[in-house]
C-alpha positions in Angstrom: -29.6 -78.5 37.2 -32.3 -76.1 38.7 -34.4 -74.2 36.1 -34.8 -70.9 35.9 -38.3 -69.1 36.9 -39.0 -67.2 34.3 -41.5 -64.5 35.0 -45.0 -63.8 32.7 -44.6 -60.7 30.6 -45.4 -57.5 32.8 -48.2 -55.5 32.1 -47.1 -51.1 31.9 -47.9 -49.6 35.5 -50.7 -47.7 35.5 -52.9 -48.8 32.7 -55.6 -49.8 34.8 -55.8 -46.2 35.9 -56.3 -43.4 34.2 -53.3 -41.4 35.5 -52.1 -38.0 34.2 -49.6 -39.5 31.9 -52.4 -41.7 30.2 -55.0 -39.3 30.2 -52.4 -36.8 28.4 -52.1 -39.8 26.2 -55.1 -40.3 24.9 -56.4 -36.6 24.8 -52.7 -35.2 23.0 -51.3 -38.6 21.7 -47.6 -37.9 23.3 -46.6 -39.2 26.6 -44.0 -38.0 28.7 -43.0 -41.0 30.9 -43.5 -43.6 29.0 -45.3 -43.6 25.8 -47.9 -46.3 25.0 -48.1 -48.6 22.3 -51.1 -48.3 19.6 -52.5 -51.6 21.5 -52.3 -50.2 24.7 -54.1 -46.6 23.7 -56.8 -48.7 22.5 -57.5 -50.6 25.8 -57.1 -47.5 27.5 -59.8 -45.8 25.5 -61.9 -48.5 25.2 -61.5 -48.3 29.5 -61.6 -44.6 30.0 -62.5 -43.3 26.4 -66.0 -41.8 28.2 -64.5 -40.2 30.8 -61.6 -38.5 28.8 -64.9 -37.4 26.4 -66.8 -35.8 29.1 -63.8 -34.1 30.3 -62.5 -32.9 27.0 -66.2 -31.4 26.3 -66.2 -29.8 29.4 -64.1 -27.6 28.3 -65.7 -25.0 26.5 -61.9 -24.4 24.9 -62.4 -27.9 23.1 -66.1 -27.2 21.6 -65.7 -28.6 17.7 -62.5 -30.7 18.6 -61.8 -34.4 19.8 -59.2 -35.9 21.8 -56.5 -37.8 19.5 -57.5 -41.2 20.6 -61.2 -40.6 19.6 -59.6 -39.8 15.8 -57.7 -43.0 15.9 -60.5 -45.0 17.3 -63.6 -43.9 16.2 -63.7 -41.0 13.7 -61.2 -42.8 11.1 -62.5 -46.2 11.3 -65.8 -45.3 11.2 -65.7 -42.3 8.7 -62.1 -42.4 7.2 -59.3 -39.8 7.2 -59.6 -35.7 7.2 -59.7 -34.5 3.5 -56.3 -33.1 2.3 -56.4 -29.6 1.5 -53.0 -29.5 0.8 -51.0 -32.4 -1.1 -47.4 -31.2 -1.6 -46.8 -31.5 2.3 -46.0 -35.1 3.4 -48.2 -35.7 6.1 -47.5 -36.7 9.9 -48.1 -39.7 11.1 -48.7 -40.9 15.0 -50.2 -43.9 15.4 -50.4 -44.3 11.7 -52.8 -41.4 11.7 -52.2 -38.0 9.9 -51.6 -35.2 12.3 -52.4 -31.7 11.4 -48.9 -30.3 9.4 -48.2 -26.8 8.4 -46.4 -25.4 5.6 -44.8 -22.5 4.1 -44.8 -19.3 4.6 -48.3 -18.5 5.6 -48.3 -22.4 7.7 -51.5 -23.6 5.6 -53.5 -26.1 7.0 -52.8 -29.9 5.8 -56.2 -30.6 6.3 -59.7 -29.8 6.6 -60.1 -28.4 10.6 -61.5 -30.5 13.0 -65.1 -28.8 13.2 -65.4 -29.0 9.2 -65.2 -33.0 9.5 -67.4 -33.0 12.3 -70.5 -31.3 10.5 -69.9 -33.1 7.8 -69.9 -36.8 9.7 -72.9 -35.0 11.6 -70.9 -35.9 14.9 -71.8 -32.4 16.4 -72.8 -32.7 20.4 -76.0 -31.3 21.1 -74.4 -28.3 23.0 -72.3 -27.8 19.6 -75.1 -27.7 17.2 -76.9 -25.0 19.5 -73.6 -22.7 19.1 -74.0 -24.2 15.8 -77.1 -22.7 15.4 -77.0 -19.3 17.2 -73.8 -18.2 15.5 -74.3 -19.1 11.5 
């Protein structure tokens, strides 16, 4: 009887590039094509986790924030979680790490902003800690 020729598992298209969809992916933490797997956000950081970095702090609109897969990858393994402002809101989860939720009528904040964790991890670029500087 002739065997069958099974093929090796395939690999997602495109994750040897960064293409729009993965970039979007690792700066947002939703993709629109096909989302990818916790395992395969960290490769693709790990290969394009500086460039996404110098793009995202390019922006001047970005100053004080980080890409999602920075929070997943770096800031919460090396520093832990945002602190909870708030604890009667169940928190989000992507990629088993809290997103930002808001609440009632006024939408409070979940948890401490972004630029709050950052001074206090001292993880300010030096361009940040010059605004920093010139407007405290």
């Amino acid at each position: 009887m002739p065997r069958i020729a099974r093929r090796g598992p395939t690999r997602r298209p495109g994750i040897d590039e960064l293409t729009r969809d993965v970039e979007r992916q690792l700066r947002c933490g939703l993709g629109f094509l096909e989302p990818l797997t916790t395992s395969q956000l960290e490769s693709a950081w790990e290969s394009f986790g500086e460039e996404v970095m110098e793009r995202w702090l390019a922006d001047r609109g970005n100053l004080f924030t980080r890409p999602f897969a920075w929070w997943v990858f770096v800031a919460v393994p090396r520093h832990g979680e945002r602190r909870t402002l708030r604890s009667r809101v169940s928190p989000a989860l992507l990629h088993g790490i809290r997103t930002q939720v808001y609440s009632g009528p006024r939408f409070e904040p979940y948890l401490e902003d972004e630029d709050v964790y950052l001074r206090r991890h001292k993880l300010l670029t030096p361009t940040e800690k010059r605004i920093d500087r010139e407007f405290t």
